[in-house]
C-alpha beads as a LAMMPS data file, in Angstrom:
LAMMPS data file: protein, C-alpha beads

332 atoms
331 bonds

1 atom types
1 bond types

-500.0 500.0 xlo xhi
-500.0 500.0 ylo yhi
-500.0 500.0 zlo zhi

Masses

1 110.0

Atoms # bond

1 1 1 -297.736 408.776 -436.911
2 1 1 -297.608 405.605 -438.927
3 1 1 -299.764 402.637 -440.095
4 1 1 -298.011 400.214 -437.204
5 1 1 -298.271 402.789 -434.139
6 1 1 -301.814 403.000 -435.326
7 1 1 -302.893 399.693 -435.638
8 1 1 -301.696 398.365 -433.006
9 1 1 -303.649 401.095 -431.252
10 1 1 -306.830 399.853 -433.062
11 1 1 -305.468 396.120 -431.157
12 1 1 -305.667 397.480 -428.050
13 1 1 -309.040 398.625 -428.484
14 1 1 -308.055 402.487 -428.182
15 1 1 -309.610 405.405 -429.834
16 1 1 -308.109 407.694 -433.174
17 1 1 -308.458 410.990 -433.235
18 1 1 -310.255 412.864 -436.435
19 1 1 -306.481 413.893 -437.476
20 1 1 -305.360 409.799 -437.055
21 1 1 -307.991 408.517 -438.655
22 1 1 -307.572 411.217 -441.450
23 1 1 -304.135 410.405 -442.046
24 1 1 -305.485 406.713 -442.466
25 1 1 -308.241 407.252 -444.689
26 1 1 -306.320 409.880 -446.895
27 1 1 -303.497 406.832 -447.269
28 1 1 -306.780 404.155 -448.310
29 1 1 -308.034 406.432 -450.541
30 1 1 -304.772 407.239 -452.444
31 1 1 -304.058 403.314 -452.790
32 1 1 -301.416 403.924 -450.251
33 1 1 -301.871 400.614 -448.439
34 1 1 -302.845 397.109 -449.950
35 1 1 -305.885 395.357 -449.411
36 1 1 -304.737 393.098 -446.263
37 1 1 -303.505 396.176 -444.523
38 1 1 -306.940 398.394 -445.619
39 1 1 -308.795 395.149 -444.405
40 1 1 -306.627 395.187 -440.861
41 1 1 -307.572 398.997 -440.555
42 1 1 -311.615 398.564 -441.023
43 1 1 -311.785 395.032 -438.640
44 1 1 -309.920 396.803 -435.951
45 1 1 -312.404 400.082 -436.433
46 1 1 -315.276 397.372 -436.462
47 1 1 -313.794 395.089 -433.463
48 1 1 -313.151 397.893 -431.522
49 1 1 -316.375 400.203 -431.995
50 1 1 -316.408 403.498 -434.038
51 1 1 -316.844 406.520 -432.667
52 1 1 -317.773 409.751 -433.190
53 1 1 -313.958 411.481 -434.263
54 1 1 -313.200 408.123 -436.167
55 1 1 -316.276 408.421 -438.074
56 1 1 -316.123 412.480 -438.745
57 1 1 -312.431 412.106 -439.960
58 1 1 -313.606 409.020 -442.106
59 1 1 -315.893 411.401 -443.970
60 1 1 -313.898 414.586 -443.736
61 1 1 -311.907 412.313 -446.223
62 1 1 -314.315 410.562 -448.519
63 1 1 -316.149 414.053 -449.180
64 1 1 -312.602 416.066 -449.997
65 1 1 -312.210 413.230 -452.744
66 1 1 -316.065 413.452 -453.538
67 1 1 -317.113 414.320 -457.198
68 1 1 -319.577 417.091 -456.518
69 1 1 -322.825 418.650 -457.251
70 1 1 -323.516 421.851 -456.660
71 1 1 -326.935 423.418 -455.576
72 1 1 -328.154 426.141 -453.826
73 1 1 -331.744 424.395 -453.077
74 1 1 -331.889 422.622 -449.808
75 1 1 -331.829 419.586 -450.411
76 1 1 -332.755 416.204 -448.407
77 1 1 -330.908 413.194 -448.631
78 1 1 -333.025 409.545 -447.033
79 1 1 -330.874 406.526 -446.403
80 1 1 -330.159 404.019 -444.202
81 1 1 -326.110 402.769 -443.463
82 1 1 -327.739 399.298 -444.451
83 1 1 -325.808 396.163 -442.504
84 1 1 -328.990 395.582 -440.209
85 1 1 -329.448 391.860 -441.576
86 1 1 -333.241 392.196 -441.877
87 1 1 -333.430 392.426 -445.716
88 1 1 -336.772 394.397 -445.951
89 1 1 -337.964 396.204 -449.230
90 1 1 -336.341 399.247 -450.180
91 1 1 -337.961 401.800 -447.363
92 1 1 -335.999 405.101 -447.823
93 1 1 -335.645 405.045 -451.403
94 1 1 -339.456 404.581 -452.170
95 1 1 -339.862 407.016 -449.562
96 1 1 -337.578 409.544 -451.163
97 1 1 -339.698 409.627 -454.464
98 1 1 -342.611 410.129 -452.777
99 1 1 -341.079 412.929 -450.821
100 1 1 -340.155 414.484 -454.427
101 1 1 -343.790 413.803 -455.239
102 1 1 -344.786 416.001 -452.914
103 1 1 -341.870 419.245 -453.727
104 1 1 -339.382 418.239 -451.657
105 1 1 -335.516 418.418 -453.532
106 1 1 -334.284 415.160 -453.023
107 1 1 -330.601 414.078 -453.689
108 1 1 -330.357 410.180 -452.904
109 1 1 -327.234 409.097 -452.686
110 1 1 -326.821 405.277 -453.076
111 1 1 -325.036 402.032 -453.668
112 1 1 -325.238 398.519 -455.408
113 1 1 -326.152 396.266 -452.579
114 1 1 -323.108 394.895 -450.576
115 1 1 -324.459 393.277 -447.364
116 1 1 -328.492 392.904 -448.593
117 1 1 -330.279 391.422 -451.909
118 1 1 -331.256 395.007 -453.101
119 1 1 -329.448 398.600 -452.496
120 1 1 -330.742 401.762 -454.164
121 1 1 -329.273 401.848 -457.047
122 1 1 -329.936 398.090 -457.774
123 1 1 -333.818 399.073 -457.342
124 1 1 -334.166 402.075 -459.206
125 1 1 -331.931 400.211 -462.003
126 1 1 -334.977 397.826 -461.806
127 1 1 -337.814 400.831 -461.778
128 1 1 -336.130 402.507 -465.191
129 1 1 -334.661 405.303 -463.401
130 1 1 -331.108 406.301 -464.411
131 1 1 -328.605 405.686 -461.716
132 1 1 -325.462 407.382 -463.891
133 1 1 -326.084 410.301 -464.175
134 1 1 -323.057 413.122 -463.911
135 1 1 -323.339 416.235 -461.479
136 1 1 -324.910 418.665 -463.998
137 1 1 -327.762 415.653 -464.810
138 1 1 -328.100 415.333 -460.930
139 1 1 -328.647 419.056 -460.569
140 1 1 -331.450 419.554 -463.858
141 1 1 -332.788 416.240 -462.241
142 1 1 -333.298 417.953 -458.915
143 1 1 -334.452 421.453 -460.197
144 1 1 -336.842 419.927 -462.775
145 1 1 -337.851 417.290 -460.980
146 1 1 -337.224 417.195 -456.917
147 1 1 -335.048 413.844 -457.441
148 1 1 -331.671 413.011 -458.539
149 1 1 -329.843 410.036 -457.314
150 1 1 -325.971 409.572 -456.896
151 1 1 -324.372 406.365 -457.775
152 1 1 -321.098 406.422 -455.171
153 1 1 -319.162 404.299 -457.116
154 1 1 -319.080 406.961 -459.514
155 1 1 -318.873 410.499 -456.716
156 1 1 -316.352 408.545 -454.979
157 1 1 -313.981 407.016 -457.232
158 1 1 -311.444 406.614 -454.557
159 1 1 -313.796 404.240 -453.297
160 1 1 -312.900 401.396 -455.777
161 1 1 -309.545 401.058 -453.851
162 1 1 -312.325 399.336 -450.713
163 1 1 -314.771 397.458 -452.851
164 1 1 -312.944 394.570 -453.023
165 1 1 -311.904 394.736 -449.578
166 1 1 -315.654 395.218 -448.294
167 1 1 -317.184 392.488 -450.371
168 1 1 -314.175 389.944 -449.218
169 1 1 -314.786 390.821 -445.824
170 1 1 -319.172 390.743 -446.273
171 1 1 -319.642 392.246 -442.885
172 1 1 -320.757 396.203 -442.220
173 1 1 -317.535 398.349 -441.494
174 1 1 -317.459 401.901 -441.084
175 1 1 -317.783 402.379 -444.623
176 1 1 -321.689 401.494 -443.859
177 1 1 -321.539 404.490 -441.595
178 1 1 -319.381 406.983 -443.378
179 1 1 -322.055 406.790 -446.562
180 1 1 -325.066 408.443 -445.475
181 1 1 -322.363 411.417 -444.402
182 1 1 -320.897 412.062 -447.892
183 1 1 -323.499 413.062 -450.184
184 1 1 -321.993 414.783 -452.909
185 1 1 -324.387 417.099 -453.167
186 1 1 -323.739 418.346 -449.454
187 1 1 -327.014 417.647 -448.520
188 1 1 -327.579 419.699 -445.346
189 1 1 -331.039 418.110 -444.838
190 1 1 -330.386 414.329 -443.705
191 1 1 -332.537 411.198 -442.241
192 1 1 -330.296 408.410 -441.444
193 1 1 -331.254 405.060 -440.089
194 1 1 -328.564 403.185 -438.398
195 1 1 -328.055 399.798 -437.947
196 1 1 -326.521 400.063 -434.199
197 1 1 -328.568 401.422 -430.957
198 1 1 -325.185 402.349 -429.679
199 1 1 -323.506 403.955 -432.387
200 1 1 -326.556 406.917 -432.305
201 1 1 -324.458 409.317 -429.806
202 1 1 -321.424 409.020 -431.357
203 1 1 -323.373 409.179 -435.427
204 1 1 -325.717 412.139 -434.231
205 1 1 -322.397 413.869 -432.671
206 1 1 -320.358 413.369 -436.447
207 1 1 -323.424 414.898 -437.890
208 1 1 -323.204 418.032 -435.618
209 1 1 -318.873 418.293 -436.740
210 1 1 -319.840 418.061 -440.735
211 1 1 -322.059 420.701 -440.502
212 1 1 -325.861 419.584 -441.470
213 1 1 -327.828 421.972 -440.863
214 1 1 -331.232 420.302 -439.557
215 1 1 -331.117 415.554 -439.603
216 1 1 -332.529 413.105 -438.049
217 1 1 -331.097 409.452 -436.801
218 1 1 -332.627 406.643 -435.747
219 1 1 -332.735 403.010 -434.820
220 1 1 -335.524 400.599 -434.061
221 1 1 -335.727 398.602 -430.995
222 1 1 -336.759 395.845 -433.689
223 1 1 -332.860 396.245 -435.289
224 1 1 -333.734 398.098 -438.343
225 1 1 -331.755 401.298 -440.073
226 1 1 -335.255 403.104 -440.442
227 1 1 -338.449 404.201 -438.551
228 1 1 -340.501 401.033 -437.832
229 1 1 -344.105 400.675 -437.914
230 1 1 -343.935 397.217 -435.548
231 1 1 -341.410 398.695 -432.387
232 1 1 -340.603 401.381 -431.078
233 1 1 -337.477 403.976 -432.748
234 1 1 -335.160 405.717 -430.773
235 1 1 -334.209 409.270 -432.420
236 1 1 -331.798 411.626 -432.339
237 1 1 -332.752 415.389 -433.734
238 1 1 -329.556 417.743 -434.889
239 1 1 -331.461 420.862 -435.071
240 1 1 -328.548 423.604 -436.080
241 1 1 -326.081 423.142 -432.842
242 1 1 -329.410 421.303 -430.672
243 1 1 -329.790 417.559 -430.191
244 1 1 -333.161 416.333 -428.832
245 1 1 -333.559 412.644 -427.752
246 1 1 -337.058 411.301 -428.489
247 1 1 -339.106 407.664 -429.551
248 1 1 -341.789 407.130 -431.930
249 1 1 -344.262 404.368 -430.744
250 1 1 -345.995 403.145 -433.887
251 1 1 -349.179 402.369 -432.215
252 1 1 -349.424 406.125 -431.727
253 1 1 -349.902 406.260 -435.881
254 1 1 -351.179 402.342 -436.789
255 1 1 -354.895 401.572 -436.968
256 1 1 -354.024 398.083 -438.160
257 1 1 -351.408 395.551 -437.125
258 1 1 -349.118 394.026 -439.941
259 1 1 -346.278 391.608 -439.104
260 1 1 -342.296 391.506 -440.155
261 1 1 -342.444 389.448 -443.033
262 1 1 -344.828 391.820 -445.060
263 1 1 -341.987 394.116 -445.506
264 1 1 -339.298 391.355 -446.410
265 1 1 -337.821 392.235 -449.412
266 1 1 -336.125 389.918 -452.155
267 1 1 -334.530 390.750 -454.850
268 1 1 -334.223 393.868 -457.059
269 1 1 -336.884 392.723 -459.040
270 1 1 -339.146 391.771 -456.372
271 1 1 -338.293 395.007 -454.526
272 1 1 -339.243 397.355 -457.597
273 1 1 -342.395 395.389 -457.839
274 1 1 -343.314 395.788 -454.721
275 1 1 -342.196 399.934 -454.881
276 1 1 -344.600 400.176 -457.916
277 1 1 -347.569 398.231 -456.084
278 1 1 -346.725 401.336 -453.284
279 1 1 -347.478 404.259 -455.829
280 1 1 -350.224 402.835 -457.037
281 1 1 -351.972 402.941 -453.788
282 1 1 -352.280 399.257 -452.358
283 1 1 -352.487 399.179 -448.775
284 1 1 -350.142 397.579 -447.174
285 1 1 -347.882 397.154 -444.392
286 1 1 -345.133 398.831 -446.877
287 1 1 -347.431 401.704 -447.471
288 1 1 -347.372 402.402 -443.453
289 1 1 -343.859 402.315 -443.287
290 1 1 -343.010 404.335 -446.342
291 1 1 -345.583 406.641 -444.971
292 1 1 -343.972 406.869 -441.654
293 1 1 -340.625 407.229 -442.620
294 1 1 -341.764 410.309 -445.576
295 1 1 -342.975 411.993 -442.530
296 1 1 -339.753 412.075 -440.963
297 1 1 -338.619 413.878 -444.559
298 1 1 -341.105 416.279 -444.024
299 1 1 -340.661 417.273 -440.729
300 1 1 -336.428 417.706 -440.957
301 1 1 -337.582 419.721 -444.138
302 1 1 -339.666 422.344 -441.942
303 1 1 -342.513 421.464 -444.005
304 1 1 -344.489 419.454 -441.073
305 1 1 -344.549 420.036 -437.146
306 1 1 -346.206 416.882 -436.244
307 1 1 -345.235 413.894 -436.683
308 1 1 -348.460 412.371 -437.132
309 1 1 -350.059 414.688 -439.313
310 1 1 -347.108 414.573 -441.293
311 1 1 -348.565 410.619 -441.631
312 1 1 -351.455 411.089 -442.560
313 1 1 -350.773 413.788 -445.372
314 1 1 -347.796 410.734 -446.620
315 1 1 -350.199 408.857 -446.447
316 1 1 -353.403 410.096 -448.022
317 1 1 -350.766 411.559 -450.705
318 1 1 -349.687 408.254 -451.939
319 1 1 -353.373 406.690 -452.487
320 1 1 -354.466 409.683 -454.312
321 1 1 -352.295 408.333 -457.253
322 1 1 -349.683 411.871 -457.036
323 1 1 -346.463 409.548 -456.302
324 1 1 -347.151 406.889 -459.514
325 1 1 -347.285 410.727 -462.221
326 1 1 -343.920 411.789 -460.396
327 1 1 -342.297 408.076 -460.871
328 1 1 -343.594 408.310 -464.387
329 1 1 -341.898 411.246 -464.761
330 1 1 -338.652 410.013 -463.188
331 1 1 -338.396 407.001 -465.553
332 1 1 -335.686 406.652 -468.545

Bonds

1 1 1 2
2 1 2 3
3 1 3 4
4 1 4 5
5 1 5 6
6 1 6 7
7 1 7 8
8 1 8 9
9 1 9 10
10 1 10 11
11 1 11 12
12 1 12 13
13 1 13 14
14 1 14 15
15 1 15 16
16 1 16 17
17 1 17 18
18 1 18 19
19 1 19 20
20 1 20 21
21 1 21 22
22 1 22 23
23 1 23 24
24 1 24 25
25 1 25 26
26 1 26 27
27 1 27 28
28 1 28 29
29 1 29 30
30 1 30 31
31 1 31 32
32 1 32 33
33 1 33 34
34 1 34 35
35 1 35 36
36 1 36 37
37 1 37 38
38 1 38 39
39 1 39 40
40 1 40 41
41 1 41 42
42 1 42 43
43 1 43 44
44 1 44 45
45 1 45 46
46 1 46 47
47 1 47 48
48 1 48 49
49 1 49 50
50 1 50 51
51 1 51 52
52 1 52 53
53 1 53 54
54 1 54 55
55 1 55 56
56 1 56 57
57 1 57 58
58 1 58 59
59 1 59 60
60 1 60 61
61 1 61 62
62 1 62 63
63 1 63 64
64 1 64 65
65 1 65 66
66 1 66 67
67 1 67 68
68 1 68 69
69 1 69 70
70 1 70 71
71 1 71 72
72 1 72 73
73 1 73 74
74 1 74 75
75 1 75 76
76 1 76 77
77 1 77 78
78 1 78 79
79 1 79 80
80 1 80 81
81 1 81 82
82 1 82 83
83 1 83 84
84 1 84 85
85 1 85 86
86 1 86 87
87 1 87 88
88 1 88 89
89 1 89 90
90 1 90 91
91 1 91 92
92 1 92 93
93 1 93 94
94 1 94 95
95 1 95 96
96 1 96 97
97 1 97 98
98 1 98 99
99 1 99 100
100 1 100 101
101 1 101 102
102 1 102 103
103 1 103 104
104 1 104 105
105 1 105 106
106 1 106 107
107 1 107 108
108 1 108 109
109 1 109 110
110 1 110 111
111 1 111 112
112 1 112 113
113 1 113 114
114 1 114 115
115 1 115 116
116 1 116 117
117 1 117 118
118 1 118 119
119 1 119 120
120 1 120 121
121 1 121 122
122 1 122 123
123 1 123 124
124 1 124 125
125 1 125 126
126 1 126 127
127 1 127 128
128 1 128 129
129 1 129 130
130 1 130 131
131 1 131 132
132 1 132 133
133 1 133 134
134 1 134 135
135 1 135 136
136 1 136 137
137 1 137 138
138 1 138 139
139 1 139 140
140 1 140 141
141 1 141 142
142 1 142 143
143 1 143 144
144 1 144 145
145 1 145 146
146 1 146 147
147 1 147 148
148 1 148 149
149 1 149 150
150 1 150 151
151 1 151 152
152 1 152 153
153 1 153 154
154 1 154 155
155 1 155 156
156 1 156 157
157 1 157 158
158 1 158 159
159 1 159 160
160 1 160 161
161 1 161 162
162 1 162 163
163 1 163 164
164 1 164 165
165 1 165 166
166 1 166 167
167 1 167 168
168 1 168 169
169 1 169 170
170 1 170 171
171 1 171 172
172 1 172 173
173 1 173 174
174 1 174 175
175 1 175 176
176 1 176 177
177 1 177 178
178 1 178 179
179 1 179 180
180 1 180 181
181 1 181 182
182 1 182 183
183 1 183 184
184 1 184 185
185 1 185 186
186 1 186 187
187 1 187 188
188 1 188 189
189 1 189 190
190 1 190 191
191 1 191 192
192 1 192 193
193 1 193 194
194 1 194 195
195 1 195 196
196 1 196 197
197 1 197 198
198 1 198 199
199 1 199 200
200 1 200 201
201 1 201 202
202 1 202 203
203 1 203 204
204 1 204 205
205 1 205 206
206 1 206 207
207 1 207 208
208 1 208 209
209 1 209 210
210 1 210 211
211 1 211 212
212 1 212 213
213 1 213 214
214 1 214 215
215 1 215 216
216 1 216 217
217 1 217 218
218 1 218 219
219 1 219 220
220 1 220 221
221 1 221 222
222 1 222 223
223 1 223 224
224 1 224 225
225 1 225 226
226 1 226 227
227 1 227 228
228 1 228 229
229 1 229 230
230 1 230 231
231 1 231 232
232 1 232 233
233 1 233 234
234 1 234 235
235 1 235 236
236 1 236 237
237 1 237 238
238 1 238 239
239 1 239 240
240 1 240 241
241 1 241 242
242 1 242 243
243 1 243 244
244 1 244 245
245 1 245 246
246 1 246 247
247 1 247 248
248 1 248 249
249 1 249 250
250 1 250 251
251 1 251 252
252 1 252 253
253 1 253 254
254 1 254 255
255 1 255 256
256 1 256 257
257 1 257 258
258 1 258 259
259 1 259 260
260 1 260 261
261 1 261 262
262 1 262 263
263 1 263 264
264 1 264 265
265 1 265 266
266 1 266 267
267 1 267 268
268 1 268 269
269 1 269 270
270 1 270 271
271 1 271 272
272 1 272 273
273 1 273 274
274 1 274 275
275 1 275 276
276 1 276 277
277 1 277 278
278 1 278 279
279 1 279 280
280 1 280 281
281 1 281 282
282 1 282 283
283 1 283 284
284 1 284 285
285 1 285 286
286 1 286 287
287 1 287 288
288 1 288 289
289 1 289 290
290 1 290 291
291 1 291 292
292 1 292 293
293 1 293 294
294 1 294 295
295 1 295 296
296 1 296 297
297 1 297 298
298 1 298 299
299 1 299 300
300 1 300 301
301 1 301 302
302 1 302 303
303 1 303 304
304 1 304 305
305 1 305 306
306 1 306 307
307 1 307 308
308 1 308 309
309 1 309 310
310 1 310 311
311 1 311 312
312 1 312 313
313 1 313 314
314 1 314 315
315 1 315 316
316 1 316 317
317 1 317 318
318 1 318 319
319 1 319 320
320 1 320 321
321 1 321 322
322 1 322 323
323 1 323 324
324 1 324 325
325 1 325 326
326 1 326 327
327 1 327 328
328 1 328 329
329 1 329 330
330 1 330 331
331 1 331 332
């Protein structure tokens, strides 16, 4: 097995095995191969179409290099794999606060923004919350709070030997999709929007190899990385060793109509104003799908059994005021 033999596999649009694509990943994250050969690796993953033992042995990798945090609360983790191109307002991680808000542990695990305006950590940066914080932080954070948020630059140091790479190349990669599967904190609890219809199977199937114990996927029919509240979402449930196909029509939830560009998001700044506007209760078209998508939290946590309860308890949560105290609470 060598870089050649498996790159010109990639060329001919075959698939690697978990134990190929390990031995590639474990060579990119020891600065093994130069930038030009990591970029040749992720466009041929990318060209060709990850699948499910390509993206398992991705993150087999990244989390044996992982800083970690250890915790023996269940914990949730909310995030999207980003590259969807519809730059909308910071869903999961507003979401993920108000899920904390209502005493669910919450480790986020998050980025600087490499193919939108805003990731987490530029958002919460811009809402006073500490994005550095070590693994012992992260932990008090969580058991004192219900929130503590992972900056991957810092959990995955390894990682710097790809940032270049992955801004140089400003397109998603697998790297979008091996993310949401290495939380640090081995978050067994896990809704993941992806940006790909087609890559569900093969993303729900990775989830079932690293062991989570209870996640949900999704994609909209719309194109976006999280549960929408203007098409329908295809979903994937890992329940233990079960997967359960199902879609959530948002008319089934909706009283009101709202259109795309009232959850367009800008940048940072914008985004964290528009986060705050959420907790203080203004109705909106990013309170729905905030709302919507907390439900999903609640129901892979056990806490809810359906879905549109779980909605309206999000929902009537966040205008009673109980989300702004816990982001109070969360600040620096």
């Amino acid at each position: 097995m060598n870089y050649e033999e498996l790159i010109k596999k990639l060329a001919d649009k075959k698939n690697l095995t978990i134990g190929e694509t390990q031995f590639l990943f474990r060579k990119i994250m020891n600065s093994e191969y130069n930038d030009e050969q990591i970029g040749t690796i992720l466009l041929g993953l990318a060209d060709k179409g990850e699948v499910s033992d390509e993206i398992t042995g991705g993150a087999s990798i990244l989390r044996e290099k992982s800083l970690k945090v250890t915790l023996e609360e269940d914990v949730l983790d909310m995030c999207g794999t980003g590259g969807d191109g519809k730059h909308t307002l910071n869903i999961s991680t507003a979401a993920s606060i108000v899920l904390a808000s209502m005493n669910i542990n919450v480790a986020k695990h998050g980025n600087k923004a490499l193919t939108s305006k805003s990731g987490s950590a530029d958002v919460l940066e811009k809402l006073n919350i500490n994005i550095l914080k070590n693994p012992d932080q992260v932990k008090k954070s969580i058991q004192q709070h219900q929130f503590g948020f992972m900056f991957a630059p810092h959990y995955h140091s390894a990682m710097k030997n790809v940032a270049g790479v992955r801004k140089k190349l400003g397109r998603r990669t697998i790297f979008n999709l091996l993310g949401p599967l290495c939380n640090p904190a081995n978050a067994k609890f896990q809704c993941i929007g992806i940006y790909a219809k087609e890559l569900l199977s093969a993303y729900s199937e990775s989830i079932l190899k690293l062991g989570a114990k209870k996640a949900w996927v999704f994609h909209s029919h719309d194109g976006l990385d999280e549960i929408s509240i203007f098409a329908k979402t295809e979903v994937i449930e890992i329940n233990k060793k079960d997967l359960r196909k199902f879609t959530i029509e948002p008319r089934d939830f909706l009283e009101k109509n709202y259109e795309f560009k009232d959850i367009v998001g800008g940048d940072a700044e914008y985004n964290a104003s528009k986060i705050i506007e959420l907790f203080e209760g203004k109705e909106s078209a990013f309170l729905e799908i905030v709302s919507l998508n907390s439900a999903a939290g609640l129901m892979v946590m056990n806490q809810e059994t359906d879905l549109l309860s779980a909605y309206k308890k999000v929902k009537s949560h966040i205008l009673n005021g109980s989300v702004m105290k816990k982001y109070k609470e969360l600040k620096i």
